[in-house]
Backbone as a ProteinNet text record, in pm:
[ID]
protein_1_A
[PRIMARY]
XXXXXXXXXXXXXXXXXXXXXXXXXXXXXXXXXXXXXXXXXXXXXXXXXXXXXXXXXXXXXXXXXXXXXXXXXXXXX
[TERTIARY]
-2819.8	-2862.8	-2922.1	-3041.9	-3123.5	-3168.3	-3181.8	-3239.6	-3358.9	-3426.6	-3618.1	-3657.3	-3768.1	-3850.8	-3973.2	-4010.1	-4163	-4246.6	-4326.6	-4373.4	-4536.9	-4599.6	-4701.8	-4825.5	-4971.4	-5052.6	-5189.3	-5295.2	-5451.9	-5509.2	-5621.5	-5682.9	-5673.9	-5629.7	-5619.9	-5498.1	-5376.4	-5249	-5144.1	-4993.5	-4880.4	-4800.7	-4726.3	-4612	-4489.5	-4394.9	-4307.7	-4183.9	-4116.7	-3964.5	-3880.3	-3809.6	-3687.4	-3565.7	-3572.7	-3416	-3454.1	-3558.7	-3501.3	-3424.4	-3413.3	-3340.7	-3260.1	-3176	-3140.2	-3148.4	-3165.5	-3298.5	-3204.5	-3182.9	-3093.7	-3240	-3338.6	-3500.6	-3543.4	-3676.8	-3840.8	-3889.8	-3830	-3906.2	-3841.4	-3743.5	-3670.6	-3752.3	-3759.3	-3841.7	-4021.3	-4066.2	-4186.9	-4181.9	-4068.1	-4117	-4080.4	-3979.6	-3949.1	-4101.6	-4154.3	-4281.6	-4394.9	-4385.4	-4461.5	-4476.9	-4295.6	-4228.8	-4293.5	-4279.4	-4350.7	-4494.8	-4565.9	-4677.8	-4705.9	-4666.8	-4632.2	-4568.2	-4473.4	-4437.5	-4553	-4610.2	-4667.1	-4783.5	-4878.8	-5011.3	-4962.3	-4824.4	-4807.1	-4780.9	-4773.7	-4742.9	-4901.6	-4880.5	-4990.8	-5030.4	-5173.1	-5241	-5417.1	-5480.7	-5591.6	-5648.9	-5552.5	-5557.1	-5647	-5699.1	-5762.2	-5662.1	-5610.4	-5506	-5532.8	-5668.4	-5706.4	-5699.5	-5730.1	-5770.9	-5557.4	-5488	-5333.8	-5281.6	-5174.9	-5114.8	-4946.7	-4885.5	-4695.8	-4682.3	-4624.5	-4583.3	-4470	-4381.7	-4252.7	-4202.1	-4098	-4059.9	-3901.9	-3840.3	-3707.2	-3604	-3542.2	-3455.3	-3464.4	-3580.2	-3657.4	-3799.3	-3831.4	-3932.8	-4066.2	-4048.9	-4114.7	-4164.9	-4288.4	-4371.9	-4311.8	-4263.1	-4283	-4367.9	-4396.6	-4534.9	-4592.9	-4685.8	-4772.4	-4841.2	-4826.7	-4911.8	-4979.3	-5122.8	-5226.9	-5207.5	-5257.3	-5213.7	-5304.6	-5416.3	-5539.7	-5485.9	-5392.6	-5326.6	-5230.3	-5213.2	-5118.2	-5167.8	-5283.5	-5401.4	-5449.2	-5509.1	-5605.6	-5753.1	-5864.6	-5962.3	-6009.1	-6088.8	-6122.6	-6229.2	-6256.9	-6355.8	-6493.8
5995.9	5867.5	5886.2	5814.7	5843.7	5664.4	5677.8	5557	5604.6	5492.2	5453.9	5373.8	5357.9	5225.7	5270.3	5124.6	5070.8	4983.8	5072.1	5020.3	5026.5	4914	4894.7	4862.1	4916.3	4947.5	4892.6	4829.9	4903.9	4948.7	4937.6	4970.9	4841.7	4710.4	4643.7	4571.6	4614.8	4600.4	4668.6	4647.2	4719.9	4650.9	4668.4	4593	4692.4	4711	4765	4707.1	4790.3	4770.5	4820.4	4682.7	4690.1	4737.1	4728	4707.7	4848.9	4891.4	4959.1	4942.1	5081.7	5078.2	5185	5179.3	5314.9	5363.3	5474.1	5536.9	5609.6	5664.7	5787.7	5896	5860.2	5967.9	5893.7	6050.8	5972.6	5853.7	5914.1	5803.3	5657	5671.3	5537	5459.3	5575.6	5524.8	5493.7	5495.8	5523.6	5389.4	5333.6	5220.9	5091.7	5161.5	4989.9	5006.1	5099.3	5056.2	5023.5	5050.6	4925.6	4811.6	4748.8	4619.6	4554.4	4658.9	4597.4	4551.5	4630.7	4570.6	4473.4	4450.3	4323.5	4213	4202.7	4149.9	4071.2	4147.3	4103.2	4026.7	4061.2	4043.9	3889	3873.8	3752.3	3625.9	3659.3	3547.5	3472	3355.4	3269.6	3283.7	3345.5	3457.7	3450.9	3460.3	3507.4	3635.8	3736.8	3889	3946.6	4036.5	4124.2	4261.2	4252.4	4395.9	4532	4536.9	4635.6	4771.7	4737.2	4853.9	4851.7	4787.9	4830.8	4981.2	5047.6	5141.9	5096.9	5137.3	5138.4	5290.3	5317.6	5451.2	5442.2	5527.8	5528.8	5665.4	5622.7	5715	5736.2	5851.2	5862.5	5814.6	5821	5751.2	5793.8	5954.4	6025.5	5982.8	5895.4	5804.1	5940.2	6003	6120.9	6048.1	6008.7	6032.8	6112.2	6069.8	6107.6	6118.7	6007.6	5966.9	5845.8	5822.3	5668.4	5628.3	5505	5447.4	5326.3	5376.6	5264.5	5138.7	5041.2	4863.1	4910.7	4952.9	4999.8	5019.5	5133.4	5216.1	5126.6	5019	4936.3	4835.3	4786.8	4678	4697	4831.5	4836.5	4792.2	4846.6	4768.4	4674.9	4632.9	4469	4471.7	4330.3	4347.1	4319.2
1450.7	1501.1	1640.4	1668.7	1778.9	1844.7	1956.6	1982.9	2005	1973.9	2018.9	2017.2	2110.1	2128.4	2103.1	2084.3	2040	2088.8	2238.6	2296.3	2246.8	2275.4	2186.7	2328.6	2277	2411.1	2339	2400.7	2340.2	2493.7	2524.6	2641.3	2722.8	2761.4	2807.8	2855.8	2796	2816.5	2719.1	2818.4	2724.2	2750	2594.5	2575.5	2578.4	2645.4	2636.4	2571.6	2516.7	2445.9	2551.8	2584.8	2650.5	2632.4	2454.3	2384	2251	2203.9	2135.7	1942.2	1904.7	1762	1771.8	1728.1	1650.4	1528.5	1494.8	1389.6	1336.2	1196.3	1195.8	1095	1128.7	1083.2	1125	1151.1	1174.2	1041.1	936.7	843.5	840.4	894.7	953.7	1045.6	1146.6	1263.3	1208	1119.9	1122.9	1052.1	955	878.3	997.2	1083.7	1189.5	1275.3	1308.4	1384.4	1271.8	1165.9	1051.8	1104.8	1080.8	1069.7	1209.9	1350.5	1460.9	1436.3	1395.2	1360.2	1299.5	1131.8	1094	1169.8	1249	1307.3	1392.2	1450.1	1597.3	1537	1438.8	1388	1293.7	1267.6	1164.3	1303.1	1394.5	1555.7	1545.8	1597.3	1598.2	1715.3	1687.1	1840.4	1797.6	1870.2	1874.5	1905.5	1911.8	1961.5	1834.2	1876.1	1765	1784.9	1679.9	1700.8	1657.4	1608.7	1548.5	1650.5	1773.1	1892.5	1906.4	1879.2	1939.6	1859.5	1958.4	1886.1	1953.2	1853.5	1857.2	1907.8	2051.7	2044.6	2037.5	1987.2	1924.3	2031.4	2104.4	2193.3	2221.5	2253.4	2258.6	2410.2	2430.6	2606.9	2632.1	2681.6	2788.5	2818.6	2723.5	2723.2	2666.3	2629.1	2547.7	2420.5	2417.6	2263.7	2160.2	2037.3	1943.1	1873.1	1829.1	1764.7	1779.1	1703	1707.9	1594.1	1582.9	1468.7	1479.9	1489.2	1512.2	1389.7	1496.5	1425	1296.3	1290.7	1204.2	1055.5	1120.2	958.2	895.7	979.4	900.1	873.7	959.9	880.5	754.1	771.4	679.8	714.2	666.3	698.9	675.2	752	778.5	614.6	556.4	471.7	536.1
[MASK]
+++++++++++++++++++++++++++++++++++++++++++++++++++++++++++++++++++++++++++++

């Protein structure tokens, strides 16, 4: 079991995670920064989220990985 956050960025601002999950895998961790995405894109917003990415990082604040809003959009038609 690991904690991580999912702080979420594009070139114009960042959202940081204050609070975090605890994960017991990356593939754990990889489907809650899905869920962030879904999450954020279903809020009644005018953002274009396509340019956002979720970096998923450990309580050294070290990158693991990332997953662009994109790959979880899908493309636009």
């Amino acid at each position: 079991m690991t904690q991580v956050y999912f702080h979420c960025s594009n070139s114009r601002e960042v959202r940081v995670d204050q609070f975090g999950a605890v994960v017991s895998s990356l593939a754990e961790a990889r489907d809650r920064a899905a869920c962030v995405v879904r999450s954020l894109i279903m809020e009644q917003s005018t953002e274009d989220w396509r340019d956002w990415v979720v970096h998923v990082s450990d309580d050294f604040d070290e990158e693991i990985f990332e997953v662009s809003f994109s790959s979880v959009l899908g493309k636009p038609n």
